[in-house]
ZADO-1210 file (C-alpha; in nm, 4 decimals, padded with zeros to 6 digits):
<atoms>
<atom x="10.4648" y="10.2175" z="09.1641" code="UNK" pos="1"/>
<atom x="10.2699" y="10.0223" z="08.8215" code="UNK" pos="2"/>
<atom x="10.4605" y="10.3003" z="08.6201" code="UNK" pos="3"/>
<atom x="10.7863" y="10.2352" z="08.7377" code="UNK" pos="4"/>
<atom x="10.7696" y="09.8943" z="08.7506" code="UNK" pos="5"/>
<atom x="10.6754" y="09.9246" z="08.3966" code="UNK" pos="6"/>
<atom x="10.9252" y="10.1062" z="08.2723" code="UNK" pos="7"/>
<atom x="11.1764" y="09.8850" z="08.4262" code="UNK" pos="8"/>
<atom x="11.0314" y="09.5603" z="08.2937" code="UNK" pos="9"/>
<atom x="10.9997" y="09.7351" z="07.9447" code="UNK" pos="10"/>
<atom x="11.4051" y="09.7974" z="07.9916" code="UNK" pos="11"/>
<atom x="11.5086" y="09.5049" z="08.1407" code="UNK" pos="12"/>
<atom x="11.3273" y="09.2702" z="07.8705" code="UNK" pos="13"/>
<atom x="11.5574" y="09.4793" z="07.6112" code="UNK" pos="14"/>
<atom x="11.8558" y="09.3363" z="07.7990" code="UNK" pos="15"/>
<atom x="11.7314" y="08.9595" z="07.8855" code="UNK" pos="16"/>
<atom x="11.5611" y="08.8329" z="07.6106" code="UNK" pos="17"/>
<atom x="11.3927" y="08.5371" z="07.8142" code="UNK" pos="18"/>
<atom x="11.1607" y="08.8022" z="08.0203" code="UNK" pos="19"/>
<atom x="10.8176" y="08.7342" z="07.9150" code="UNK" pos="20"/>
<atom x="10.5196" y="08.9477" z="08.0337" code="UNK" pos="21"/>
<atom x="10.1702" y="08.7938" z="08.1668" code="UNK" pos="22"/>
<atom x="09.8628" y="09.0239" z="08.2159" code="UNK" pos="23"/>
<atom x="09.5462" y="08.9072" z="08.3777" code="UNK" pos="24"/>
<atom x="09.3473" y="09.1664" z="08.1443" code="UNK" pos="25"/>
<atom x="09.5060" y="09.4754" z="08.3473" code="UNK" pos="26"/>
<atom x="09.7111" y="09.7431" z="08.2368" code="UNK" pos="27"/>
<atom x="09.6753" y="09.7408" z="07.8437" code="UNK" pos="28"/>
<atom x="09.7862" y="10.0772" z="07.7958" code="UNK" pos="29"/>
<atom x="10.0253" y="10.0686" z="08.0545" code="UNK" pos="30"/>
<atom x="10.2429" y="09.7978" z="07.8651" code="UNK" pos="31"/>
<atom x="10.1856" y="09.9619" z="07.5291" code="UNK" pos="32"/>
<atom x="10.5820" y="10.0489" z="07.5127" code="UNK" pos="33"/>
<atom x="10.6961" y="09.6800" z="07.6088" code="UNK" pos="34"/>
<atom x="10.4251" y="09.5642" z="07.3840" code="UNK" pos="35"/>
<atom x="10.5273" y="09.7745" z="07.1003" code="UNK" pos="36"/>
<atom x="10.8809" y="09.6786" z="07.1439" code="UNK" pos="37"/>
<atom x="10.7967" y="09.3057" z="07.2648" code="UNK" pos="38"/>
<atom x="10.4712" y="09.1837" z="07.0757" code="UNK" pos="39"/>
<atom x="10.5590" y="08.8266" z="07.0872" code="UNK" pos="40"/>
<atom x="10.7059" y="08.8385" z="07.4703" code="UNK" pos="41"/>
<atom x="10.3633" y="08.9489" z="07.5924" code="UNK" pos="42"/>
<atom x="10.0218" y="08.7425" z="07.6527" code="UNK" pos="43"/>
<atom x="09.7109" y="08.8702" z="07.7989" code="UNK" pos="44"/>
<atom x="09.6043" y="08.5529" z="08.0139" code="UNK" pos="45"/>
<atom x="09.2728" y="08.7326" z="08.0837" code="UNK" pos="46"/>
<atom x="09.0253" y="08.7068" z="08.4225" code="UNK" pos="47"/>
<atom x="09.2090" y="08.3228" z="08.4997" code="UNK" pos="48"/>
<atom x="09.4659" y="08.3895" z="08.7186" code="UNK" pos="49"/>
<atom x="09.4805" y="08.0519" z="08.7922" code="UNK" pos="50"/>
<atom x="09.5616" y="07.9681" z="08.4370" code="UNK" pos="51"/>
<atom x="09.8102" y="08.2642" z="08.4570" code="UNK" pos="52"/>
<atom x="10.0330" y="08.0958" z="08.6887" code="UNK" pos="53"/>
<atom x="10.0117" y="07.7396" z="08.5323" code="UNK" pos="54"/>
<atom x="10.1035" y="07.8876" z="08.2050" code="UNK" pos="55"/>
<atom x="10.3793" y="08.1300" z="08.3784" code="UNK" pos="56"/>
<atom x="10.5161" y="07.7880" z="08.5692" code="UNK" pos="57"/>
<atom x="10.5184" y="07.6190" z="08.1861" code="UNK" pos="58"/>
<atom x="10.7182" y="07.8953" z="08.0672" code="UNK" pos="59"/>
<atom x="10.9684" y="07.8894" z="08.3609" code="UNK" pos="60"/>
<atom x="11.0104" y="07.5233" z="08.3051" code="UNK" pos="61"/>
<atom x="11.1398" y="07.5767" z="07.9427" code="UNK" pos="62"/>
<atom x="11.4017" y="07.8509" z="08.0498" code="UNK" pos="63"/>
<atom x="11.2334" y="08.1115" z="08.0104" code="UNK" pos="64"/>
<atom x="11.1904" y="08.4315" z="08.3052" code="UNK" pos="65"/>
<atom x="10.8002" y="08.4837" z="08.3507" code="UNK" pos="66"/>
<atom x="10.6381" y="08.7908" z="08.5196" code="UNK" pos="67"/>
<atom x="10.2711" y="08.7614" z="08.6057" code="UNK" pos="68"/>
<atom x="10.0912" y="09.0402" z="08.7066" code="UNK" pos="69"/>
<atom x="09.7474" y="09.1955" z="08.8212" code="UNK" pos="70"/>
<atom x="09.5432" y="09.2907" z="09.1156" code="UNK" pos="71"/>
<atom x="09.6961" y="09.1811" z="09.4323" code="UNK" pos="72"/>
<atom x="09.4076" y="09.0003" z="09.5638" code="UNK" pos="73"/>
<atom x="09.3919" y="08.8375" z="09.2510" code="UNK" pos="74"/>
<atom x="09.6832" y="08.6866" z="09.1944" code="UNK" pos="75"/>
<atom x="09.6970" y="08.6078" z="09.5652" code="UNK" pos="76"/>
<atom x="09.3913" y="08.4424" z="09.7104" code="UNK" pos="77"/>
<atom x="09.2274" y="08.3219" z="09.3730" code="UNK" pos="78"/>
<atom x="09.4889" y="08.0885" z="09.2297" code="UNK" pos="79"/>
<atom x="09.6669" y="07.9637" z="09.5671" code="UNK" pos="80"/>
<atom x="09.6744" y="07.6452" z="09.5455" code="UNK" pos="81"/>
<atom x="09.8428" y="07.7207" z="09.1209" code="UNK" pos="82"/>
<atom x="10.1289" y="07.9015" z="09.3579" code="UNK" pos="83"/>
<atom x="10.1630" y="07.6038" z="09.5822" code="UNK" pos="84"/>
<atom x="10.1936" y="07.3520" z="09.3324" code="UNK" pos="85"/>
<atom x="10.2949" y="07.4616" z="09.0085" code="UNK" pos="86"/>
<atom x="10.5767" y="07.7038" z="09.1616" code="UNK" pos="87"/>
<atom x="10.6812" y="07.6619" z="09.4980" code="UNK" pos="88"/>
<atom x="10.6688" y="07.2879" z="09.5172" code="UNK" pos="89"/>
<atom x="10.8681" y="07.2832" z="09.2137" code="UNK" pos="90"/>
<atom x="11.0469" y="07.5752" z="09.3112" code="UNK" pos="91"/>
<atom x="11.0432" y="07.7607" z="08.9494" code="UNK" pos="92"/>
<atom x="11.1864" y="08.1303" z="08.8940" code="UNK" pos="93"/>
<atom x="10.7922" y="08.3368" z="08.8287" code="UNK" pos="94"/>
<atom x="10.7652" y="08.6767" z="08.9461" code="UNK" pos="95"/>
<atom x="10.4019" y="08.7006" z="09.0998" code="UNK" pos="96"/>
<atom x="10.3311" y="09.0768" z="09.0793" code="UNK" pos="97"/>
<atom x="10.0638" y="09.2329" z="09.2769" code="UNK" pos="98"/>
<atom x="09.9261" y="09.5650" z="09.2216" code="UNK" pos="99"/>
<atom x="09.7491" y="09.7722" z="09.4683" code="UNK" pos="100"/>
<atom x="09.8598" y="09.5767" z="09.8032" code="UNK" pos="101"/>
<atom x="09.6826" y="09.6601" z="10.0850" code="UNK" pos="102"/>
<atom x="09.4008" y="09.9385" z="10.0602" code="UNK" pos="103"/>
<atom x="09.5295" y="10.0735" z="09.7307" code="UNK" pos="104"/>
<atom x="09.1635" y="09.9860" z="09.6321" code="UNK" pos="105"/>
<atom x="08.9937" y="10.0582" z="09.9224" code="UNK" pos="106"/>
<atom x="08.6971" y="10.2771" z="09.7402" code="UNK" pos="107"/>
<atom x="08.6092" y="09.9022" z="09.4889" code="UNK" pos="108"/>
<atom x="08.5863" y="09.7507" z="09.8704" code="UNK" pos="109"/>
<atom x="08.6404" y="09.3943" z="10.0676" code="UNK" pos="110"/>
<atom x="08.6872" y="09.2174" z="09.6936" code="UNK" pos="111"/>
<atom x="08.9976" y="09.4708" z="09.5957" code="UNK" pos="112"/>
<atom x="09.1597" y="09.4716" z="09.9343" code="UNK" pos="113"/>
<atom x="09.4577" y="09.2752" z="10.0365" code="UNK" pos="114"/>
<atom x="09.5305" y="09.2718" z="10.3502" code="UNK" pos="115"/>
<atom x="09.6166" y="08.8771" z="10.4496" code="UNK" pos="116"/>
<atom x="09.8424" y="08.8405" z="10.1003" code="UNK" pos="117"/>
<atom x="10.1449" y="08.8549" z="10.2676" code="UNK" pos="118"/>
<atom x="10.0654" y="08.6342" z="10.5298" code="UNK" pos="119"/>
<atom x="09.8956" y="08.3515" z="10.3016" code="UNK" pos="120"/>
<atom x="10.1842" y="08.3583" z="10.1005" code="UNK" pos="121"/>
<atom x="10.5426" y="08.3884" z="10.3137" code="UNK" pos="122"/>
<atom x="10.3911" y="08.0722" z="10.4617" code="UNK" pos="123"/>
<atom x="10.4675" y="07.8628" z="10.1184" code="UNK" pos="124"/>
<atom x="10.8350" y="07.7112" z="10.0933" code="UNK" pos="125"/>
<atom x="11.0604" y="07.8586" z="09.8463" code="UNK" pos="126"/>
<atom x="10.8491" y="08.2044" z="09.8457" code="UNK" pos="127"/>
<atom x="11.0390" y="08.5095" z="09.8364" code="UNK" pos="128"/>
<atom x="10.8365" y="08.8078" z="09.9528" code="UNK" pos="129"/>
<atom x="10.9148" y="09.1712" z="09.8437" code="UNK" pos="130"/>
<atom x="10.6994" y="09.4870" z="09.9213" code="UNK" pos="131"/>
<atom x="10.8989" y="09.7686" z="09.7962" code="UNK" pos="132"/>
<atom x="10.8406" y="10.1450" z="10.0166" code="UNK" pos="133"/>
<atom x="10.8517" y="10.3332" z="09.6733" code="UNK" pos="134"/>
<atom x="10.8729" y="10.3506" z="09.2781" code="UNK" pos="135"/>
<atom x="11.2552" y="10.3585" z="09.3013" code="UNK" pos="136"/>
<atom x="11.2307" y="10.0681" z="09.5455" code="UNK" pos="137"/>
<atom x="11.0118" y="09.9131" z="09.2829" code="UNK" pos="138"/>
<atom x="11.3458" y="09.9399" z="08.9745" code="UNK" pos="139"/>
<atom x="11.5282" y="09.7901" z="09.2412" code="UNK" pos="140"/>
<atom x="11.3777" y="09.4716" z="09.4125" code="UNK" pos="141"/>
<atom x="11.2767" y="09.4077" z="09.0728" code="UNK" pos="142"/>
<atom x="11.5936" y="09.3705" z="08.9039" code="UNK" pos="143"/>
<atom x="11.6951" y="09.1777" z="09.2275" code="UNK" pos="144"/>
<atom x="11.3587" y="08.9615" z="09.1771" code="UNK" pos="145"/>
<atom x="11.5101" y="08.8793" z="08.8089" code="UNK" pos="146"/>
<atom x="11.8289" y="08.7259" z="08.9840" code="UNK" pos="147"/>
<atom x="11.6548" y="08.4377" z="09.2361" code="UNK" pos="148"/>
<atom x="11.6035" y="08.1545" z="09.1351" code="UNK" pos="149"/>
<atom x="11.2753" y="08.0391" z="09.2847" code="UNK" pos="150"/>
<atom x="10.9099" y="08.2223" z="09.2780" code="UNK" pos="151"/>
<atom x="10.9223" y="08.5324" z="09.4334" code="UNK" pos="152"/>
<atom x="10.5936" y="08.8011" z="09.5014" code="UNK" pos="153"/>
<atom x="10.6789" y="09.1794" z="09.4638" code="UNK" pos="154"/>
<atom x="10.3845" y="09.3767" z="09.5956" code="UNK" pos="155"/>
<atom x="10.2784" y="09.6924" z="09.4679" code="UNK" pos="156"/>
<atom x="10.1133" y="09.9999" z="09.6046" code="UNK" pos="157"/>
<atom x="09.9177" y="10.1568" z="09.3121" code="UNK" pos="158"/>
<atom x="10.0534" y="10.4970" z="09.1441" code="UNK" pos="159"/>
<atom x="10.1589" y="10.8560" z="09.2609" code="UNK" pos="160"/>
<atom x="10.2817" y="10.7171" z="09.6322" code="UNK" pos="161"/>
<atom x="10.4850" y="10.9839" z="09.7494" code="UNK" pos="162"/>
<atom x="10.8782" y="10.9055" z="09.6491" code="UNK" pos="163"/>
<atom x="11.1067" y="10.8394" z="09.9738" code="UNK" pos="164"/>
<atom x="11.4302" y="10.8416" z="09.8315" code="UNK" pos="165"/>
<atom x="11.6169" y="11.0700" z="09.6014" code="UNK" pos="166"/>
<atom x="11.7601" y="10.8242" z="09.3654" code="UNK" pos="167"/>
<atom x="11.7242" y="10.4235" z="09.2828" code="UNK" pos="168"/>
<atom x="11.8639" y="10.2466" z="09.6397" code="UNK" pos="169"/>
<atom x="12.1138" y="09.9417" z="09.5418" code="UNK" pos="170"/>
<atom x="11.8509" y="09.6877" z="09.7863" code="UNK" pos="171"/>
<atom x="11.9729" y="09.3462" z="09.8786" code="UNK" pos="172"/>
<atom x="11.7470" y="09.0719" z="09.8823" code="UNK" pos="173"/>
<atom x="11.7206" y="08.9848" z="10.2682" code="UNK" pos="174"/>
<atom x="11.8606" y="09.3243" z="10.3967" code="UNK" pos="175"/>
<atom x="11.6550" y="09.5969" z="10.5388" code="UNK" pos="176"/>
<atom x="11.7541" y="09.9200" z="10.4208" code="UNK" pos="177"/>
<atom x="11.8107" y="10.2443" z="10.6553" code="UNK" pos="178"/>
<atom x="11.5851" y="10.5266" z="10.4933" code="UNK" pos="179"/>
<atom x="11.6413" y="10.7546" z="10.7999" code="UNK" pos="180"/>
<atom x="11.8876" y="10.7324" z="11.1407" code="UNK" pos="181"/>
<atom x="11.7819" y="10.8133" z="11.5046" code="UNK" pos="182"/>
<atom x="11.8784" y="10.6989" z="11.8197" code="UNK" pos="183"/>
<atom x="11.5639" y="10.6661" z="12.0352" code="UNK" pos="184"/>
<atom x="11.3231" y="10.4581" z="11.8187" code="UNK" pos="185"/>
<atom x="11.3411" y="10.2573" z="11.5115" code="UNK" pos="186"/>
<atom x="11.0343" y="10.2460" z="11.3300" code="UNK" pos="187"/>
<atom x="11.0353" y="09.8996" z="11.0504" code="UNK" pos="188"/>
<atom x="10.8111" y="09.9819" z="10.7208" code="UNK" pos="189"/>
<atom x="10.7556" y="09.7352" z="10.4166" code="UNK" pos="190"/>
<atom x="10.5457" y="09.8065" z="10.1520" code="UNK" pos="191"/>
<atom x="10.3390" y="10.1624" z="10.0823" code="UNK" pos="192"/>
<atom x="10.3608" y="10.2450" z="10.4041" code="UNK" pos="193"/>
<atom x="10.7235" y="10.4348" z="10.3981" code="UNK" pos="194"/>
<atom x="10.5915" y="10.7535" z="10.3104" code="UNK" pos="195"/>
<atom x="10.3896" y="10.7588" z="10.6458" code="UNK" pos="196"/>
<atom x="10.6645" y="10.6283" z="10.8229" code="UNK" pos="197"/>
<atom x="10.8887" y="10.8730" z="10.7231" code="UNK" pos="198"/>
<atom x="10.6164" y="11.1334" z="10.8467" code="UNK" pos="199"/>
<atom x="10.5757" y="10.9911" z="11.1836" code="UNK" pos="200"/>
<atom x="10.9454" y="11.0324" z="11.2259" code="UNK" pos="201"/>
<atom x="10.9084" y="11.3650" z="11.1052" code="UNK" pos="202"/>
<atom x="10.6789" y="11.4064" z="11.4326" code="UNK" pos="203"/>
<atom x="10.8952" y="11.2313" z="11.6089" code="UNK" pos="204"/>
<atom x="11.1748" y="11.4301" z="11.5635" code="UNK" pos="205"/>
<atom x="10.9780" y="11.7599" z="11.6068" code="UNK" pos="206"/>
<atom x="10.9227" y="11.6337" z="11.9947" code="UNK" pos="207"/>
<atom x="11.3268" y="11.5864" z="12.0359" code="UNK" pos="208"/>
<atom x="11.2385" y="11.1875" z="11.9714" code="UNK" pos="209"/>
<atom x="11.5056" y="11.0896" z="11.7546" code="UNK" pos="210"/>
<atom x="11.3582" y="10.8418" z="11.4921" code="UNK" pos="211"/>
<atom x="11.5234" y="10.5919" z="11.2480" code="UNK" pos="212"/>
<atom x="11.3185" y="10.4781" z="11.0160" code="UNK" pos="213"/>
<atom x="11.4149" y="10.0860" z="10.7783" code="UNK" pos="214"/>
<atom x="11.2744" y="09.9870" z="10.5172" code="UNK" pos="215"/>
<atom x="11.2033" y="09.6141" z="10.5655" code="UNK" pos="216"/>
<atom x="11.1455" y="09.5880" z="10.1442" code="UNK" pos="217"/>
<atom x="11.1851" y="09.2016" z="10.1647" code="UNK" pos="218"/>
<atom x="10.9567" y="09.0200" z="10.4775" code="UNK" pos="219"/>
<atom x="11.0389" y="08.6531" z="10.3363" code="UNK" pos="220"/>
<atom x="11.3460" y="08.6117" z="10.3825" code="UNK" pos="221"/>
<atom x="11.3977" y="08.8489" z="10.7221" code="UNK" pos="222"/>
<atom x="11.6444" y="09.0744" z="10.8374" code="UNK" pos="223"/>
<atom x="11.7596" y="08.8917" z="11.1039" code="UNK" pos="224"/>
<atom x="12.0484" y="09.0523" z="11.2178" code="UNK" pos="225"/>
<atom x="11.9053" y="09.3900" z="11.1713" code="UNK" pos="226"/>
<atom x="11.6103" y="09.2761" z="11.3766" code="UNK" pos="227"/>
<atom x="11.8717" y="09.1487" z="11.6678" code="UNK" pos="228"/>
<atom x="12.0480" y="09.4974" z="11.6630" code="UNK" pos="229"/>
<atom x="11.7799" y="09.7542" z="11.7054" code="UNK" pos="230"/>
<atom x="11.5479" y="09.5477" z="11.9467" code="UNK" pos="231"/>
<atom x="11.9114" y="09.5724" z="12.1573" code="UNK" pos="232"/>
<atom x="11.9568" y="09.9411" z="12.0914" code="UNK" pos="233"/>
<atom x="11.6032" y="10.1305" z="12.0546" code="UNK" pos="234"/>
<atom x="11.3870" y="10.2068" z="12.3602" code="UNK" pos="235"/>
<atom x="11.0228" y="10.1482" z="12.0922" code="UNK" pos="236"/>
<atom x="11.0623" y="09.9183" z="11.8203" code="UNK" pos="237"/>
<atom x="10.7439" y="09.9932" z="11.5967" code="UNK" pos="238"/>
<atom x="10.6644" y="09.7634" z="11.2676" code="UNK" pos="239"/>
<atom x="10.4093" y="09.9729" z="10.9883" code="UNK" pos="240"/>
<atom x="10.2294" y="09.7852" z="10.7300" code="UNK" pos="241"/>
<atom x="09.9217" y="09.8484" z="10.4925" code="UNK" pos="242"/>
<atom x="09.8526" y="09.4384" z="10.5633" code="UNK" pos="243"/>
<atom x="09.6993" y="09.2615" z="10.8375" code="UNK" pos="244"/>
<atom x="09.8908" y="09.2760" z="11.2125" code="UNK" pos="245"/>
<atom x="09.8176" y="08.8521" z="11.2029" code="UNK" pos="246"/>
<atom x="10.1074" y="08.7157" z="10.9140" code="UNK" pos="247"/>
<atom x="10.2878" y="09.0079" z="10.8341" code="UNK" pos="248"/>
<atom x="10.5488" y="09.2060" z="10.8681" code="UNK" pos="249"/>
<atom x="10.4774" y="09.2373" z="11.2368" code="UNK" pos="250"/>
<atom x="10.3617" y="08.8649" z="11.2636" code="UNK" pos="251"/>
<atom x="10.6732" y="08.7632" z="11.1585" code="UNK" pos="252"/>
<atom x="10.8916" y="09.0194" z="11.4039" code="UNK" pos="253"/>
<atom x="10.7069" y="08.8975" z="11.6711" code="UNK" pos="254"/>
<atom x="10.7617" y="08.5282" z="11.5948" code="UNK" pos="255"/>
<atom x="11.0804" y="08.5543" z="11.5440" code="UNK" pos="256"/>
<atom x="11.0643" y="08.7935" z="11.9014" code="UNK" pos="257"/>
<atom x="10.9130" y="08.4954" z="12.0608" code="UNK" pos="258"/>
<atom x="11.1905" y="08.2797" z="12.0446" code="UNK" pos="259"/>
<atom x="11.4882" y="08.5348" z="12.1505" code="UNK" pos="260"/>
<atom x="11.6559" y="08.5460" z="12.4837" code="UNK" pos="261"/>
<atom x="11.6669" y="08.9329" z="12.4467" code="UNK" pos="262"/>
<atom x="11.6746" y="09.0632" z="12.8035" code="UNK" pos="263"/>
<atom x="11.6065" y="09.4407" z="12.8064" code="UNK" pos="264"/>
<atom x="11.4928" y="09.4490" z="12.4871" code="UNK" pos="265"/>
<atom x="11.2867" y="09.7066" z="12.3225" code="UNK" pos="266"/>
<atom x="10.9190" y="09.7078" z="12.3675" code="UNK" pos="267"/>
<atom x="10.7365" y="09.5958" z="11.9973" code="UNK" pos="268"/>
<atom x="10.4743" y="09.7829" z="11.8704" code="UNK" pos="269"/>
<atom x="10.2934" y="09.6497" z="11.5290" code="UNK" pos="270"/>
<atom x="10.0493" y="09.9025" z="11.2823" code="UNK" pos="271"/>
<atom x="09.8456" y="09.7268" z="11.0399" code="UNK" pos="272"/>
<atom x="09.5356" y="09.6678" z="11.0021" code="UNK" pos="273"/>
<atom x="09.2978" y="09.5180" z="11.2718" code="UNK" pos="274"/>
<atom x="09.1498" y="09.1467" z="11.2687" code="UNK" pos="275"/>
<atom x="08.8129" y="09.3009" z="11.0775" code="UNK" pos="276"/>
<atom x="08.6939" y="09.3509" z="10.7688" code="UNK" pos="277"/>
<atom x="08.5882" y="09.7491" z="10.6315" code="UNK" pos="278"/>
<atom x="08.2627" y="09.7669" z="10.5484" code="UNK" pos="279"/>
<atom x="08.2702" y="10.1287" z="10.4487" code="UNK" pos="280"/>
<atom x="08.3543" y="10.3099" z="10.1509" code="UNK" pos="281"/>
<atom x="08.5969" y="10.5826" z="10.0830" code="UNK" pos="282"/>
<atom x="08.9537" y="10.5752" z="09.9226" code="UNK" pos="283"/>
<atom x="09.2762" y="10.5058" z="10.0567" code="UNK" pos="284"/>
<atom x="09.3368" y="10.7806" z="10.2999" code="UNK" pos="285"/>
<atom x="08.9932" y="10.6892" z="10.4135" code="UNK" pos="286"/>
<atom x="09.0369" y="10.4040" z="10.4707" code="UNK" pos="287"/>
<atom x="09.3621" y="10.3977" z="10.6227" code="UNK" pos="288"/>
<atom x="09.2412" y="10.6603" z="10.8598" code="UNK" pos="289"/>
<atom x="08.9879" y="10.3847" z="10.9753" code="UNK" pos="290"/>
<atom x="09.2496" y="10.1586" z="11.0812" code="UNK" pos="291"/>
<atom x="09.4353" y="10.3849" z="11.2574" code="UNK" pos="292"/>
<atom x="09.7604" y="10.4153" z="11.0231" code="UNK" pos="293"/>
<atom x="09.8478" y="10.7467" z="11.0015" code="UNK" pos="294"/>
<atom x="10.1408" y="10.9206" z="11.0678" code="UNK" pos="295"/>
<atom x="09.9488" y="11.1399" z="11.3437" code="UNK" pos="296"/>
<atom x="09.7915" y="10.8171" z="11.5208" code="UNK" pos="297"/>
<atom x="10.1625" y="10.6073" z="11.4902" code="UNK" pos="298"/>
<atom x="10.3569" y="10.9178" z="11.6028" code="UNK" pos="299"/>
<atom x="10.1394" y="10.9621" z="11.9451" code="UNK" pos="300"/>
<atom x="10.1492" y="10.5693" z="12.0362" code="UNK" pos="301"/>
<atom x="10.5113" y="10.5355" z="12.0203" code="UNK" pos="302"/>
<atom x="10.4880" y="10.8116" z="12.1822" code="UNK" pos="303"/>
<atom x="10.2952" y="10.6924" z="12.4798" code="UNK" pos="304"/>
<atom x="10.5021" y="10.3707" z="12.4695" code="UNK" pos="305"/>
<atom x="10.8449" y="10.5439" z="12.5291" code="UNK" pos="306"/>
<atom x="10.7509" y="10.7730" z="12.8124" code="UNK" pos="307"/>
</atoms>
């Protein structure tokens, strides 16, 4: 996803001259080609994220269209109180840009994951949250990103995440997008988890289960209506996330669940990870394997659940 999303800054700053790049010290030679072409539309803010967003909030203030970006937990946890104030409260147009959501990290440990970001920050006013399911996702939600006019966070996965779609998806803001259509359950992915999802459908299907799969790309604002129309039409609702099951995606599907009158709805499942830290070491299929998302492990619950 960092390529892509760097390709498509590096092409979108040739068409919008008041795109200006922030690094935290991350991804030097991945910007060479927008520095090259951009020397003077680029800063490295180094290790003060904080600082990052004050000076991105400065910028947006004079006009201009800052993107920020670095390591998820980062840019997330260190310098919340920066998002609260200097952007949200002001509501100014910065594009907080997380790379490696979730356990893209998972082998530098507890430090590199982020697994509460989501939840920490769709609680802010004026917040838009955006975890694209792919790299061609990524081109899109981040041209969309470009348009709002308030802060908005766009997390990443990390790099080769398998591609889900066969070209660049024209994604609305708001709207979940249907990556797959079935009948019998609906399975809701945001983020790096798509690929799996797709997978456990795959499974699904293989049993005679017939699977749609969404992909919820934006969890601040939701889907409502989408939301309202498969919990009336799906036996299994399931929600997949590489983030926390308190405050995410699923948090927020079962909050807004909580306060439907939805007689003979579907019954909600939610994948994420658990209310625990991982205290073990191993990379990302590792560590996802701990917690239990796999396509495998998904595939056999909703499994159980439906029959």
């Amino acid at each position: 996803m960092r390529n892509a999303f760097a390709d498509e800054l590096t092409k979108i700053a040739a068409e919008n001259p008041k795109v200006v790049l922030l690094s935290g010290d991350i991804g030097n030679r991945l910007f060479d080609p927008y520095k090259r072409s951009f020397p003077d539309r680029f800063f490295n803010c180094g290790v003060a994220e904080a600082n990052m967003i004050g000076v991105g909030a400065g910028m947006a203030m004079t006009g201009m269209r800052p993107v920020a970006y670095t390591i998820a937990s980062f840019i997330t946890f260190r310098c919340y109180e920066q998002i609260k104030i200097d952007l949200c409260y002001h509501n100014l147009p910065l594009i907080i840009v997380g790379v490696g959501g979730g356990l893209s990290y998972a082998s530098l440990g507890a430090t590199h994951h982020s697994c509460e970001d989501i939840a920490i920050l769709r609680a802010l006013p004026n917040m838009t949250v955006l975890c694209p399911g792919d790299a061609l996702e990524v081109r899109s939600l981040l041209r969309e990103a470009l348009k709002e006019q308030g802060p908005v966070y766009l997390r990443l996965g990390k790099k080769n995440e398998p591609t889900c779609h066969s070209e660049v998806p024209q994604l609305t803001i708001g709207k979940s997008y249907t990556v797959k259509e079935g009948d019998a359950i609906c399975i809701i992915s945001t983020g790096n988890t798509l690929p799996i999802s797709v997978d456990a459908a795959g499974i699904l299907d293989s049993k005679g289960i017939s699977t749609r799969v969404e992909s919820f790309h934006t969890v601040k604002p939701l889907d409502r209506a989408l939301l309202k129309e498969v919990f009336f039409s799906y036996k299994v609702v399931a929600s997949v996330e590489e983030h926390s099951v308190l405050g995410g995606l699923g948090g927020s599907i079962a909050e807004w669940l909580s306060e439907q009158k939805l007689e003979g709805r579907a019954q909600f499942l939610r994948f994420g990870t658990p209310d625990r830290f991982l205290h073990k070491a191993g990379d990302q299929a590792f560590a996802r394997e701990q917690f239990c998302l796999t396509p495998e492990y998904i595939a056999g619950s909703i499994i159980k659940a439906a029959t």
